[in-house]
N, C-alpha and C positions, 0 to 999 in steps of 0.2 A: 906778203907773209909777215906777219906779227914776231915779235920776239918772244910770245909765247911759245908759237907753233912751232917755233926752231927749236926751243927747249925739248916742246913737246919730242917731237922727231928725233933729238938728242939723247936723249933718256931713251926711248924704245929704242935704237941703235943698241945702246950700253946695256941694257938690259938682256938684249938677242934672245927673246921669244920665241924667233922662227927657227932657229939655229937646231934641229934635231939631235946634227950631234954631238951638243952641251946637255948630257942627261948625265953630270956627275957634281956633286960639292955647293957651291952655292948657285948654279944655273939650275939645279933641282929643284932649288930651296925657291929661287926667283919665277921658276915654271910654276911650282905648286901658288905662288901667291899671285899669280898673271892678273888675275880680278881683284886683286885689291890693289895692286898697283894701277892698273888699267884706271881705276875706278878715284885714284888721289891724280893720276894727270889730266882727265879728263874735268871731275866734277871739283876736287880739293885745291888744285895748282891755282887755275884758274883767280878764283878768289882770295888769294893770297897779294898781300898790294904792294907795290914798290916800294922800299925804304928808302927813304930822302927824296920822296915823292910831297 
């Protein structure tokens, strides 16, 4: 496993997606934007490149 992939799985932890009963304050705010966040760890993180690399 990559240190991407830990990241990755680190952020959706912190995020709690699955979490139903987080439907108040900003887990709402973070629900409503699932696909845009989804969509910068998948496609945006990714290609972001080490500093002092």
């Amino acid at each position: 496993m990559t240190s991407l992939n830990k990241l990755q799985i680190l952020l959706r932890d912190l995020f709690q997606f699955d979490l139903s009963d987080l439907d108040f304050g900003i887990y709402r705010l973070l629900r409503l934007k699932k696909d845009e966040i989804e969509a910068f760890l998948t496609e945006q993180l990714p290609q972001v490149k080490h500093r002092g690399s």
